[in-house]
Backbone as ProteinMPNN parsed JSONL, in Angstrom:
{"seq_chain_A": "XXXXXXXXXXXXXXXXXXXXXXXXXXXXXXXXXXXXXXXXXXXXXXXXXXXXXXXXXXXXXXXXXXXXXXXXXXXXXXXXXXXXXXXXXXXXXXXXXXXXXXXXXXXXXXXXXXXXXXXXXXXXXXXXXXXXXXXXXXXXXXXXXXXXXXXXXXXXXXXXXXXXXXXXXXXXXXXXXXXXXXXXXXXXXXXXXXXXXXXXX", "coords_chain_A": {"N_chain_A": [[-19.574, 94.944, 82.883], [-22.101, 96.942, 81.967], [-25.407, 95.966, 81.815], [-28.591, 95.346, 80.224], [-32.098, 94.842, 81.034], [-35.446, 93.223, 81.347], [-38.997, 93.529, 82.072], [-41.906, 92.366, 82.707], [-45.691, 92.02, 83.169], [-48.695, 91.058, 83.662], [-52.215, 90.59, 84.324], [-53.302, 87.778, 85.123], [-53.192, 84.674, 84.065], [-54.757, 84.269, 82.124], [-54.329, 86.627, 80.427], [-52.594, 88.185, 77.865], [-49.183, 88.629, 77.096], [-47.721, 88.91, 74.728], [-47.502, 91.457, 73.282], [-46.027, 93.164, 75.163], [-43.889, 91.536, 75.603], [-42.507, 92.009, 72.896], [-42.038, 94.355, 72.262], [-39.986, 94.286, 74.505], [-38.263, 92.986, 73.317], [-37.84, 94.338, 70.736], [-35.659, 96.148, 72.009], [-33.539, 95.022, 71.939], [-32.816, 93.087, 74.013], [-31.565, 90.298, 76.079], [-33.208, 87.162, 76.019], [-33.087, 86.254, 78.268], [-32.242, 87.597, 80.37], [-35.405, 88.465, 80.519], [-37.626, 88.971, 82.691], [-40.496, 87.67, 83.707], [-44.123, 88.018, 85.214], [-47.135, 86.404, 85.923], [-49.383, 88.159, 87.678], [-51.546, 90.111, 89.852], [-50.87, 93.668, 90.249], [-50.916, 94.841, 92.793], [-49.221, 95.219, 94.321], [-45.488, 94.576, 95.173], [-44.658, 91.767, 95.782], [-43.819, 89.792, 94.164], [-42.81, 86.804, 92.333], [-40.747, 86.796, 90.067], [-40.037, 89.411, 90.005], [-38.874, 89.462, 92.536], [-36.646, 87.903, 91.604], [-35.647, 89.599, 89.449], [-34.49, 91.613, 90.479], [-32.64, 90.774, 92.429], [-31.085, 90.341, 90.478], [-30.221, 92.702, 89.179], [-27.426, 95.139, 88.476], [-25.475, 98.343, 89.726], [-25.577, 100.697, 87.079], [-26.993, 99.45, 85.508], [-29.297, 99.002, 83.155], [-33.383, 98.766, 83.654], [-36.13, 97.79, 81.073], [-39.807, 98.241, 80.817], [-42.925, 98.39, 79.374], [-45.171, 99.997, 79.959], [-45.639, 101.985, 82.785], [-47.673, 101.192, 84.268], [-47.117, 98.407, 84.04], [-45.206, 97.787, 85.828], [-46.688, 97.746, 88.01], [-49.608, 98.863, 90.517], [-50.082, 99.935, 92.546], [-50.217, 103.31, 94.165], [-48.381, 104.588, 95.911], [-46.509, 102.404, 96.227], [-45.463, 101.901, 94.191], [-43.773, 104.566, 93.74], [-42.042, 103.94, 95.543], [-40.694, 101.818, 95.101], [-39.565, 102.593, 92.627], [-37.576, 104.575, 93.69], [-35.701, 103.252, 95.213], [-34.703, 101.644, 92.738], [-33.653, 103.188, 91.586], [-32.022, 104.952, 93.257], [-31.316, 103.313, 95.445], [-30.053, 101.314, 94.194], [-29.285, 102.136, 91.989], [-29.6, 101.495, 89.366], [-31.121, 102.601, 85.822], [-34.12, 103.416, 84.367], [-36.122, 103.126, 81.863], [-39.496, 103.996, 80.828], [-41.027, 102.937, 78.423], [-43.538, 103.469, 76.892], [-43.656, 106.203, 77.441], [-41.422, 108.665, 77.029], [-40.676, 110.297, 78.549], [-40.044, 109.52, 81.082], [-37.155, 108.181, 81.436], [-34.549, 107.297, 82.82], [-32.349, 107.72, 81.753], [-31.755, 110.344, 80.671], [-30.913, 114.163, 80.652], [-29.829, 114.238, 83.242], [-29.643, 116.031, 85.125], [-31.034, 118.381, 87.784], [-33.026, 119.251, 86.816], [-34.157, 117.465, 85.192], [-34.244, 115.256, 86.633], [-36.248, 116.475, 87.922], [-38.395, 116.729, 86.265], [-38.746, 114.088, 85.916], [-39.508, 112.577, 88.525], [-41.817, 113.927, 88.333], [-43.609, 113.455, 86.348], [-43.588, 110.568, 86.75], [-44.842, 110.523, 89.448], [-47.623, 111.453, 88.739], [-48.608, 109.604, 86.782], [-49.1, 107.003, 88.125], [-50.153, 108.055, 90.039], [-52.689, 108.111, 88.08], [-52.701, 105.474, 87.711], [-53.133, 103.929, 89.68], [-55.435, 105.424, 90.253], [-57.221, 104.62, 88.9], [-57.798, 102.071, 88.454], [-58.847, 101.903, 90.999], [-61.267, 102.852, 90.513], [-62.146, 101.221, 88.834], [-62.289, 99.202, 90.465], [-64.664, 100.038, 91.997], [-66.908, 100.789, 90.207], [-67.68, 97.954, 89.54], [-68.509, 97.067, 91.911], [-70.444, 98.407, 91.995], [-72.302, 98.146, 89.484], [-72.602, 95.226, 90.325], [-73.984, 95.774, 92.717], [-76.782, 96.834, 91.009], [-77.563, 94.999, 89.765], [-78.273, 93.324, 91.244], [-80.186, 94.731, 92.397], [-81.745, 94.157, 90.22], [-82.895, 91.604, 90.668], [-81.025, 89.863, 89.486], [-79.178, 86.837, 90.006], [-75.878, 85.754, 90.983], [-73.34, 83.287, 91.119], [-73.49, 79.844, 91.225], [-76.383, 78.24, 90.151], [-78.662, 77.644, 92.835], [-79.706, 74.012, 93.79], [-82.312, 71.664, 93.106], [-85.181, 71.92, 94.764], [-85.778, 69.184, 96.795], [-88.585, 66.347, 96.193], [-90.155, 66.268, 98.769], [-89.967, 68.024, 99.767], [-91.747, 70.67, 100.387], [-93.943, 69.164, 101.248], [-92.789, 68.068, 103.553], [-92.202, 70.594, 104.839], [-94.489, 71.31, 105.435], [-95.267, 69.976, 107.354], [-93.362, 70.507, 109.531], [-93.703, 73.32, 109.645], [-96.468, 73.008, 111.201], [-95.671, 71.873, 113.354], [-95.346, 69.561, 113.535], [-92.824, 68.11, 113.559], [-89.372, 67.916, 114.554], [-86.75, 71.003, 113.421], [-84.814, 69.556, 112.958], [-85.371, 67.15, 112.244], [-86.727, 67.323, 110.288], [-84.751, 68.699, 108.643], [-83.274, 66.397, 107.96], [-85.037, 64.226, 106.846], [-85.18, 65.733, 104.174], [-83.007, 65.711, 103.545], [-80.991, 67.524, 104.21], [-78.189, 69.931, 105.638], [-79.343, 71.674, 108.72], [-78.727, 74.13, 108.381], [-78.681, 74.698, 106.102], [-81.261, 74.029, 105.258], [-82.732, 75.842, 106.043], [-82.224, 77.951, 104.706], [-83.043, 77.247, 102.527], [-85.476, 77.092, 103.189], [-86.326, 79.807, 104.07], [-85.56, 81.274, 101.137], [-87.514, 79.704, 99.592], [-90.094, 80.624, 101.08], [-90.156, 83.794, 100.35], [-90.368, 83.708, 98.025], [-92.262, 82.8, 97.244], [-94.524, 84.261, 98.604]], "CA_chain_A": [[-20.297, 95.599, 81.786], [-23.054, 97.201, 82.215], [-26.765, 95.205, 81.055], [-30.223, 95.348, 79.864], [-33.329, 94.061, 81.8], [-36.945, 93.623, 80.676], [-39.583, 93.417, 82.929], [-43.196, 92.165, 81.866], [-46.254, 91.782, 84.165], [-49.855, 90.808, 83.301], [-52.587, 89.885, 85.85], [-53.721, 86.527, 85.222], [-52.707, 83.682, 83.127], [-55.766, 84.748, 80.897], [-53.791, 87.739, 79.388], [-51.202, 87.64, 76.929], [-48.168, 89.116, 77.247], [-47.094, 89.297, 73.459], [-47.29, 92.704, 72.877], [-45.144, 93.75, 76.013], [-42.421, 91.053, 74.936], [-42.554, 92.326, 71.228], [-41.791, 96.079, 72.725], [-38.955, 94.45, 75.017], [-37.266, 92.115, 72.527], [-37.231, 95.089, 70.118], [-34.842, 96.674, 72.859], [-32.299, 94.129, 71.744], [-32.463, 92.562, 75.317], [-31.441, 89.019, 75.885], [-34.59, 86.482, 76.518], [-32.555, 85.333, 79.696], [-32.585, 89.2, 81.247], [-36.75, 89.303, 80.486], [-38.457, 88.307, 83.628], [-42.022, 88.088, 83.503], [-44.865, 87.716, 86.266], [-48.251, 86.616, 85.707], [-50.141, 88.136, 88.972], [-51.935, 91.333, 90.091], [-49.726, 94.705, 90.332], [-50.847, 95.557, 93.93], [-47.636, 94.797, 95.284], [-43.996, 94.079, 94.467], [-44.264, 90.6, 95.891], [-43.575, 88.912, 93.107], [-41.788, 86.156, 91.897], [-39.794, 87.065, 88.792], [-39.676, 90.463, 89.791], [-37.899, 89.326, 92.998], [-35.65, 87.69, 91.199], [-34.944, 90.501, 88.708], [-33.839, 92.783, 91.78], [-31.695, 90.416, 92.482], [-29.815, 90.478, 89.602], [-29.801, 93.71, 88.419], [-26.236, 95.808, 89.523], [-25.659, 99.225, 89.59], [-25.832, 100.973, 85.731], [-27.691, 98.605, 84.833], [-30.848, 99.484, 82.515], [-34.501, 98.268, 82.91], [-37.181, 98.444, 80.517], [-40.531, 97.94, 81.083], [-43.418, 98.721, 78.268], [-45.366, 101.23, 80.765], [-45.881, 102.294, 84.215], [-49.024, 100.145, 84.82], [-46.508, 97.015, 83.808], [-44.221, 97.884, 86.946], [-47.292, 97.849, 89.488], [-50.794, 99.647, 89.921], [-50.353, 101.037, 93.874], [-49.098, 104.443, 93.825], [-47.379, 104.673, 96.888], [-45.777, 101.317, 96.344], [-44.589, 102.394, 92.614], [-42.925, 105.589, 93.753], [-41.192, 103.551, 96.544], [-39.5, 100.784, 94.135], [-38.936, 103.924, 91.475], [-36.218, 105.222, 94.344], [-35.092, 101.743, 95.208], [-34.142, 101.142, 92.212], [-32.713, 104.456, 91.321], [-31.344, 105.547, 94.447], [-30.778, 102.679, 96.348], [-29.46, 100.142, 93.397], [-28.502, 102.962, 91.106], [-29.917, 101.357, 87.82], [-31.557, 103.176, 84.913], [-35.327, 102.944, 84.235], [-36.835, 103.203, 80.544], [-40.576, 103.129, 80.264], [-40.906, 102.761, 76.416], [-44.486, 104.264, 75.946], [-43.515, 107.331, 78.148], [-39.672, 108.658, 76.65], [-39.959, 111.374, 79.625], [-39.679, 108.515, 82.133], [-36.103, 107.563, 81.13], [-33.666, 108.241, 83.615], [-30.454, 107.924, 81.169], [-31.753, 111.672, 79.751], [-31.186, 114.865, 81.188], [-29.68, 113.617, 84.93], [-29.635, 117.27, 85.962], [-31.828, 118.799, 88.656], [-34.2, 119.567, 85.862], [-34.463, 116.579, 84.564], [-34.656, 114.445, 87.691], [-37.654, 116.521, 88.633], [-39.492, 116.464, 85.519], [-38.868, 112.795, 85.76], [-40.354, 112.14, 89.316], [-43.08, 114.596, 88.503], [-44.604, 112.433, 85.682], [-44.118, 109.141, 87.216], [-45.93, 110.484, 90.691], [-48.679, 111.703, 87.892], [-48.534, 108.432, 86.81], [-48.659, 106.84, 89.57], [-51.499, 108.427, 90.544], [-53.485, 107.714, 87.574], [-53.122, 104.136, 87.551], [-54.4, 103.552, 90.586], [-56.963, 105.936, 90.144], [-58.211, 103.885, 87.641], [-58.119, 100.451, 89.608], [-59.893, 102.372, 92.606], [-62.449, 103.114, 89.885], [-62.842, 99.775, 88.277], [-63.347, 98.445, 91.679], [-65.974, 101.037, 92.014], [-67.498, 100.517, 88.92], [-67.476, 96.485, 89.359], [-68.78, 97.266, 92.726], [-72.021, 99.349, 91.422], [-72.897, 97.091, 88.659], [-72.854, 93.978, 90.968], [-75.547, 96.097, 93.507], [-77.612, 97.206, 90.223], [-78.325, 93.666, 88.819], [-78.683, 92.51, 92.246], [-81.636, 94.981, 92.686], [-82.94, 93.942, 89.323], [-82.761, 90.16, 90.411], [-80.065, 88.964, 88.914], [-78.756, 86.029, 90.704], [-74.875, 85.655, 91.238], [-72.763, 82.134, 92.232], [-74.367, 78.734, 91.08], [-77.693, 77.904, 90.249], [-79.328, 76.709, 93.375], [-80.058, 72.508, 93.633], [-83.48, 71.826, 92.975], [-85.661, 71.472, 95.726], [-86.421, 67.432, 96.86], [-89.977, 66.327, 96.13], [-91.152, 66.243, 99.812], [-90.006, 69.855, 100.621], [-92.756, 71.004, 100.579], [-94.632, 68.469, 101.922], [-91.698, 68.402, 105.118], [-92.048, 72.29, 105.348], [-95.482, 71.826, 106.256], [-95.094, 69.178, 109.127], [-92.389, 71.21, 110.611], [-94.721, 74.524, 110.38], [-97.614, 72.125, 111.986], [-95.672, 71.578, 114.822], [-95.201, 67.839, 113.951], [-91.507, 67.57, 113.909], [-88.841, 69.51, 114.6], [-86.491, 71.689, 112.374], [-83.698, 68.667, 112.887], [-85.699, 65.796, 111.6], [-87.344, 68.294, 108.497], [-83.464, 68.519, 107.849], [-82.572, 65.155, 108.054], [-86.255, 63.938, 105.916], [-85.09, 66.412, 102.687], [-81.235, 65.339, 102.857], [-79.858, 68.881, 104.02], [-77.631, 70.148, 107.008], [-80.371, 72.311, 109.262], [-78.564, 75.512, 107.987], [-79.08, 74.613, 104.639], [-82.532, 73.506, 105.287], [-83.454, 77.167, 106.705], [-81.567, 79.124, 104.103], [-83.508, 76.949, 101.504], [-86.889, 77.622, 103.322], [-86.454, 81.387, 103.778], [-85.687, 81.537, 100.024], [-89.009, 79.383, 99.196], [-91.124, 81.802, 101.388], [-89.973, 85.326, 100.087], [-90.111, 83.799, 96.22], [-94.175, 82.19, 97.673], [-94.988, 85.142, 100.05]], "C_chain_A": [[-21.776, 95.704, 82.13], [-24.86, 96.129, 81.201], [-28.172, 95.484, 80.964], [-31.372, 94.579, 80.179], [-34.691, 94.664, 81.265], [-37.774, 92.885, 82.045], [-41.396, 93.052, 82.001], [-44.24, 91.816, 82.842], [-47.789, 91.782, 83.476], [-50.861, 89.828, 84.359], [-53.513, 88.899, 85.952], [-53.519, 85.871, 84.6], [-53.504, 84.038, 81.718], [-54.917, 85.826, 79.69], [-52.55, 87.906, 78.601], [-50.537, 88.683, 76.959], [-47.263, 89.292, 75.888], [-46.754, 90.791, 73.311], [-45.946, 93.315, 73.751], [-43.3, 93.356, 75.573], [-41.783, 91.465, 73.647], [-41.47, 93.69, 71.545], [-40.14, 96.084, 73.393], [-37.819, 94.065, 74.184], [-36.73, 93.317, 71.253], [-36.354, 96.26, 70.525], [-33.455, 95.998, 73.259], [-32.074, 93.181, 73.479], [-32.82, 90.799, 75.398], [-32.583, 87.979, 76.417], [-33.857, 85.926, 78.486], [-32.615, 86.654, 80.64], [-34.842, 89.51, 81.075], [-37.406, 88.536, 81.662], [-40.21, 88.963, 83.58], [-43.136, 86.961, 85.184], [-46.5, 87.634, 86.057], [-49.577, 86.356, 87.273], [-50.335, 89.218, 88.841], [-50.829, 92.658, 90.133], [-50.271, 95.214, 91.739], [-50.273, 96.297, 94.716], [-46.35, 94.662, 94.873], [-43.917, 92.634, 95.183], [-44.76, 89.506, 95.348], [-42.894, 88.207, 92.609], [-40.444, 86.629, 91.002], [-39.297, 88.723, 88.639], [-38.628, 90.73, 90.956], [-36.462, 89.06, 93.02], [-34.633, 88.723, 89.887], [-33.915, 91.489, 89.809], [-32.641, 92.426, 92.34], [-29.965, 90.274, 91.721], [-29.301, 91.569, 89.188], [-28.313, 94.576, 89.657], [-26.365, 97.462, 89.033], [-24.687, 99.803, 87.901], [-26.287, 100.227, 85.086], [-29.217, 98.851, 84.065], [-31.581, 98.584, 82.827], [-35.251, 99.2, 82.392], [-38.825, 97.664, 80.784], [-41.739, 98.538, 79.903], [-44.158, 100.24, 78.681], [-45.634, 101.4, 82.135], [-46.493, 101.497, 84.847], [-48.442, 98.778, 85.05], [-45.886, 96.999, 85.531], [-44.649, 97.569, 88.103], [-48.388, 98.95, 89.24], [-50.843, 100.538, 91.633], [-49.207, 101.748, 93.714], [-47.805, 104.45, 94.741], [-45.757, 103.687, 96.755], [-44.831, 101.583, 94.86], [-43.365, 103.227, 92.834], [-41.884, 104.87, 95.026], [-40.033, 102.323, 95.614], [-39.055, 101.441, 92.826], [-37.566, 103.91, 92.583], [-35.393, 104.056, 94.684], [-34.06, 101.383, 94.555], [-32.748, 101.974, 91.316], [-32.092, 105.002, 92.353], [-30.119, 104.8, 94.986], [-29.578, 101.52, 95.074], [-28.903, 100.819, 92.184], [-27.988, 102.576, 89.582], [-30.915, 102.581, 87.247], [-32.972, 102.313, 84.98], [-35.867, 103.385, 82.956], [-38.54, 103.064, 80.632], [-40.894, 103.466, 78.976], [-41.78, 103.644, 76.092], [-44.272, 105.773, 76.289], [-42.015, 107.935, 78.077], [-39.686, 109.882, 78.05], [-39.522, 110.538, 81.015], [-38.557, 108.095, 81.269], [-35.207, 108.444, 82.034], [-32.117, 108.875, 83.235], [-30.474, 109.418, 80.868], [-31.815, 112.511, 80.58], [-30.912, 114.33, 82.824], [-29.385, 114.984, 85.506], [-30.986, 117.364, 86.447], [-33.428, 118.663, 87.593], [-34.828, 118.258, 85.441], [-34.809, 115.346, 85.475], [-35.883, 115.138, 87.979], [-38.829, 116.436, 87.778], [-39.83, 114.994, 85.547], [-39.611, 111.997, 87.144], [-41.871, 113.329, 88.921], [-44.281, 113.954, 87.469], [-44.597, 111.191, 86.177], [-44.796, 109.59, 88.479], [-47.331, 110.571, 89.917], [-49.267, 110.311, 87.589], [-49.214, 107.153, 87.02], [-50.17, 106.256, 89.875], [-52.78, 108.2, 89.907], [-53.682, 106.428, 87.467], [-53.897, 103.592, 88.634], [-55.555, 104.042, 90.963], [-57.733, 105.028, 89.784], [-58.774, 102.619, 87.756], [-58.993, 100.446, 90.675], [-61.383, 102.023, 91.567], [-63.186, 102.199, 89.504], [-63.349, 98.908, 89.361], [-64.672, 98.827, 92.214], [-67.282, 100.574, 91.212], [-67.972, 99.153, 88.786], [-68.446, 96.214, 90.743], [-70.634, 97.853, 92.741], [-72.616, 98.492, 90.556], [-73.13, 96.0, 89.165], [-74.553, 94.55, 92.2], [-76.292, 96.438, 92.524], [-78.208, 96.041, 89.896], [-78.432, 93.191, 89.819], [-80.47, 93.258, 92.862], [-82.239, 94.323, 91.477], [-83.109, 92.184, 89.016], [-81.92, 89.349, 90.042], [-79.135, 87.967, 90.09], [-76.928, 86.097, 90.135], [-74.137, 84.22, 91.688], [-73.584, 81.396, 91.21], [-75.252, 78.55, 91.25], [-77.854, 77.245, 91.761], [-79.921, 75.235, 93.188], [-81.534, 72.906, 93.6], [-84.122, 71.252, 94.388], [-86.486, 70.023, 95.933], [-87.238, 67.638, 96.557], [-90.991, 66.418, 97.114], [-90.446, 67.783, 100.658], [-91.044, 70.367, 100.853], [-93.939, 70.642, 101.523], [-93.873, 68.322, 103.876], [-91.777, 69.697, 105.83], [-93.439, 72.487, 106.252], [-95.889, 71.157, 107.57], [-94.079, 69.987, 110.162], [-93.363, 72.612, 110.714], [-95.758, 73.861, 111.176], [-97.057, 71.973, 113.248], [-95.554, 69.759, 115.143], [-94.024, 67.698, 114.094], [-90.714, 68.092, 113.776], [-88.063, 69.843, 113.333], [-85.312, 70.441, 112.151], [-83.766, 67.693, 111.73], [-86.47, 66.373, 110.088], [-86.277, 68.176, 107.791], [-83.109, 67.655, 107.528], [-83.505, 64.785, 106.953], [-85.927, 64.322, 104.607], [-83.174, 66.539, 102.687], [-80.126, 66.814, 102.696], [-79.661, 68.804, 105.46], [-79.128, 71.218, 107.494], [-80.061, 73.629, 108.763], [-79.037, 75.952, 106.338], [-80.535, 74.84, 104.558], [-83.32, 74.819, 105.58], [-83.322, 78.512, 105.512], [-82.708, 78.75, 102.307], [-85.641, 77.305, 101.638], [-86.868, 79.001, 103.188], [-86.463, 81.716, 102.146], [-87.334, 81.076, 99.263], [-89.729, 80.387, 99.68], [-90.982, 83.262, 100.57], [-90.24, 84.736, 98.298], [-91.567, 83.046, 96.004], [-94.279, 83.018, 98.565], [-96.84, 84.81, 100.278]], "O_chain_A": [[-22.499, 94.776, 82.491], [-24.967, 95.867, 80.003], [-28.755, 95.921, 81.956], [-31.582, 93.582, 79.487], [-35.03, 95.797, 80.923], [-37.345, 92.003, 82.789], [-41.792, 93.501, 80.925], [-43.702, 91.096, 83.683], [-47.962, 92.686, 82.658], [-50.55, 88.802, 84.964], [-54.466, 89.001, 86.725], [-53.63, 86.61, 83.622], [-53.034, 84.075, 80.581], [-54.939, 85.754, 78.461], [-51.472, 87.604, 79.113], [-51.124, 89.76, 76.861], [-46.143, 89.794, 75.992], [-45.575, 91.137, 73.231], [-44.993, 93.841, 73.176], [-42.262, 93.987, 75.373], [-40.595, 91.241, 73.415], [-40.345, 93.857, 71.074], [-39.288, 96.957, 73.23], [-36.7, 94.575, 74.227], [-35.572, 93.317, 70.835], [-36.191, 97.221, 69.773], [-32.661, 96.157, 74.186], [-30.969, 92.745, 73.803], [-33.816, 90.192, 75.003], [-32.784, 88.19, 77.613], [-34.346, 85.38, 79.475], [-33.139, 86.512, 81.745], [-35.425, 90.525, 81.458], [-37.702, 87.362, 81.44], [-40.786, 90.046, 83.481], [-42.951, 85.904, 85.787], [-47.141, 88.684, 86.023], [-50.213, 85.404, 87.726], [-49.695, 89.811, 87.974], [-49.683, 92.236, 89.978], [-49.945, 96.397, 91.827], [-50.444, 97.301, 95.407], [-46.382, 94.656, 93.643], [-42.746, 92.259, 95.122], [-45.594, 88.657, 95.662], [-41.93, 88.833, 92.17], [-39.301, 86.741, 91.445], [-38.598, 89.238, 87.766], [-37.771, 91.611, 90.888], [-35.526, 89.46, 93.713], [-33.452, 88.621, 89.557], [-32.755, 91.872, 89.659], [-31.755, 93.201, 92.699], [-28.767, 90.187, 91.991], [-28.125, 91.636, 88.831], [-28.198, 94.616, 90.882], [-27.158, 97.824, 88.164], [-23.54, 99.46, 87.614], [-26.014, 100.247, 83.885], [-30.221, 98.819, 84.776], [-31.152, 97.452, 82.603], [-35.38, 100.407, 82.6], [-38.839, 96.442, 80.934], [-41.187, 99.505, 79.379], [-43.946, 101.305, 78.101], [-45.996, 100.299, 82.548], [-46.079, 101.02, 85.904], [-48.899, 98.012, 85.898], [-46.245, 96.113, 86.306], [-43.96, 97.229, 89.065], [-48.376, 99.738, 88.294], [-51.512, 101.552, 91.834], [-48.043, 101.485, 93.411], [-46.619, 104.352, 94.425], [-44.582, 103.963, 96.995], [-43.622, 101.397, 94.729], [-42.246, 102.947, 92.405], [-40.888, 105.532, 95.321], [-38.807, 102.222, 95.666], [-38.274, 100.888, 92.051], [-36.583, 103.239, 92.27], [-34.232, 104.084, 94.276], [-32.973, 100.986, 94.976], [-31.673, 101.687, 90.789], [-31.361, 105.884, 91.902], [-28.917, 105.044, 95.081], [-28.444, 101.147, 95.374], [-28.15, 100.218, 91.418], [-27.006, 102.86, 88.896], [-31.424, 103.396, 88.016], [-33.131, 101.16, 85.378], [-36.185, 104.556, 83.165], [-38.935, 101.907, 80.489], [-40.966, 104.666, 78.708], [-41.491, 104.549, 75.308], [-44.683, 106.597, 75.472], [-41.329, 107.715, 79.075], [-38.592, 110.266, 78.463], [-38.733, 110.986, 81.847], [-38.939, 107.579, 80.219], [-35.079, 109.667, 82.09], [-31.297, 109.669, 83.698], [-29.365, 109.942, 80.771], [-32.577, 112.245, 81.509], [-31.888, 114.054, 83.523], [-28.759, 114.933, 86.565], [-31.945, 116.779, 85.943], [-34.506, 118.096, 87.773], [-36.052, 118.137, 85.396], [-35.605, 114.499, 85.071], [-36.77, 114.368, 88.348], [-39.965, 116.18, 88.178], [-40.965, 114.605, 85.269], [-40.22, 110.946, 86.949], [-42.911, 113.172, 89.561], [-45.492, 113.945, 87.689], [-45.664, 110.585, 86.072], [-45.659, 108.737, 88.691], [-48.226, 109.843, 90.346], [-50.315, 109.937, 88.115], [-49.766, 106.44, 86.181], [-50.856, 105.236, 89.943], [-53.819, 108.082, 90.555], [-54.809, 106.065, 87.129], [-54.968, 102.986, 88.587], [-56.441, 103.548, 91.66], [-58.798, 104.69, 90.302], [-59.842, 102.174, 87.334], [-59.658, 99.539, 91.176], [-62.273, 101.208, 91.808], [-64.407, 102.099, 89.625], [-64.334, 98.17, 89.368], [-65.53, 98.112, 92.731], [-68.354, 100.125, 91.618], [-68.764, 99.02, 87.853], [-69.142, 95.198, 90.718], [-71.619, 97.599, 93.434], [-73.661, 98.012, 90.996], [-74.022, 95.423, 88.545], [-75.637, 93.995, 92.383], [-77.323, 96.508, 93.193], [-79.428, 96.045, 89.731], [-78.878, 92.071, 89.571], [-81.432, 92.721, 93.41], [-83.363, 93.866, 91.685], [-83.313, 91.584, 87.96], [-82.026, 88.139, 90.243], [-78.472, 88.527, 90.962], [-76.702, 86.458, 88.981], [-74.412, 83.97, 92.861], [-74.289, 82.014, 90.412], [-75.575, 78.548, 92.438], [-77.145, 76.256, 91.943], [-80.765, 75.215, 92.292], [-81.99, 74.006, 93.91], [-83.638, 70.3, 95.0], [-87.559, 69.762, 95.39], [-87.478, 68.832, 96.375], [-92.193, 66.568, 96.892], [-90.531, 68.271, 101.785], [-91.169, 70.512, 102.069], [-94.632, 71.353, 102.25], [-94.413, 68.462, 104.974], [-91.525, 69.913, 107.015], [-93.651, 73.237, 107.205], [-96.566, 71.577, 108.509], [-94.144, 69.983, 111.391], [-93.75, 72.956, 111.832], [-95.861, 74.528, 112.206], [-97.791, 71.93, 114.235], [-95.611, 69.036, 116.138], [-93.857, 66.923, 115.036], [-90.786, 68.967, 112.913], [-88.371, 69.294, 112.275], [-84.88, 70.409, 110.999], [-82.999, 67.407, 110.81], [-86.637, 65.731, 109.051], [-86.308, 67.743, 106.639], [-82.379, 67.787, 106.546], [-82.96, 64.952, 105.861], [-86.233, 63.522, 103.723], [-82.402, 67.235, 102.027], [-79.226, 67.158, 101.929], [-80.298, 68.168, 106.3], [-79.928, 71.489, 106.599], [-81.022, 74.391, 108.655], [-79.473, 76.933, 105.737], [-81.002, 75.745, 103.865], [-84.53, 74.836, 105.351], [-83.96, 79.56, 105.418], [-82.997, 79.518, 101.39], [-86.551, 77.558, 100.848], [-87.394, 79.47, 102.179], [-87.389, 82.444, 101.788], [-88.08, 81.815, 98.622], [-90.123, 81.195, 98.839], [-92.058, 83.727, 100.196], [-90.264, 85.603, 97.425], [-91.993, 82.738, 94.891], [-94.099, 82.5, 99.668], [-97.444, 85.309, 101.228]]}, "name": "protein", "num_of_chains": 1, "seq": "XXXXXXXXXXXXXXXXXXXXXXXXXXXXXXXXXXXXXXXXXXXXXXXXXXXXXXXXXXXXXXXXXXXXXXXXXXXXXXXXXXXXXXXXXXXXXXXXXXXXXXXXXXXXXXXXXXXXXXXXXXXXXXXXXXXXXXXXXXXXXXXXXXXXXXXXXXXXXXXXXXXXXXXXXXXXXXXXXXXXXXXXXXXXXXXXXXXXXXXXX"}
């Protein structure tokens, strides 16, 4: 007899997954068929989604809430779309999207309207991930021109830094024993002077 699979995916422990389960459970599907994965959509290598693949047989429905749930690289989407329809010759539902359902319309027509919105798809989700990396990418060089520091406060500098910085510029002792005197490795000790000079020019 044929069965009903839910699929649920959210990309970090941070994000809650209620809504998706709400969407699957009202698809009458048994809590023991809902596998859920809380990691990035890059990829398909995923725990719970490995193990769904495993189980599912052929006529077997999944549902998933939408496209984005399934995975966010295009290429990799439209490759576990045929997989699962081709090669494993289950049914695919995505709930928010009724033209993605493969039970409807299995003529020519209807198979192509149905890969022609999920490549669309597809294509927009990872647009949109390219973008946010973009976007996440630009805002990190903007506040870095306007100063904004990034990472952990810097330690405060010992009390004889200063006083050490200027025996080692003097020529009294080298850059080893300056390091050793203010309780840092020598790389430290250089990375912490260059920052003093450019912030005292």
């Amino acid at each position: 007899m044929a069965q009903i699979y839910g699929y649920i995916r959210v990309s970090s422990t941070d994000q809650n997954e209620i809504r998706q389960r709400i969407a699957l459970e009202q698809m009458d599907i048994p809590p023991a068929n809902i596998f859920m994965d809380k990691m990035s959509g890059k990829d398909f290598h995923r725990p719970q989604y490995r193990a769904m693949l495993s189980k599912v047989r052929s006529g077997d429905l999944l549902c998933v809430l939408s496209i984005d749930r399934l995975g966010r690289n295009y290429e990799e989407i439209l490759a576990q779309w045929r997989l699962l329809t081709k090669e494993k010759r289950i049914d695919i539902y995505v709930l928010d999207m009724p033209l993605l359902d493969t039970r409807r319309d299995k003529n020519l027509l209807g198979t192509f309207i149905a890969d022609l919105v999920l490549q669309v798809l597809s294509f927009v989700a990872q647009n949109e991930r390219e973008n946010i990396r973009k976007r996440q990418a630009e805002g990190i060089a903007a506040a870095k021109l306007r100063g904004v520091r990034f990472g952990p406060e810097p330690r405060p500098l010992p009390e004889n830094f200063l006083d050490i910085l200027s025996q080692w510029e003097d020529g009294q002792i080298s850059m080893t024993e300056a390091a050793k005197r203010t309780g840092m490795a020598r790389s430290t000790f250089r990375v912490r002077m260059d920052s003093y000079r450019k912030a005292n020019p």
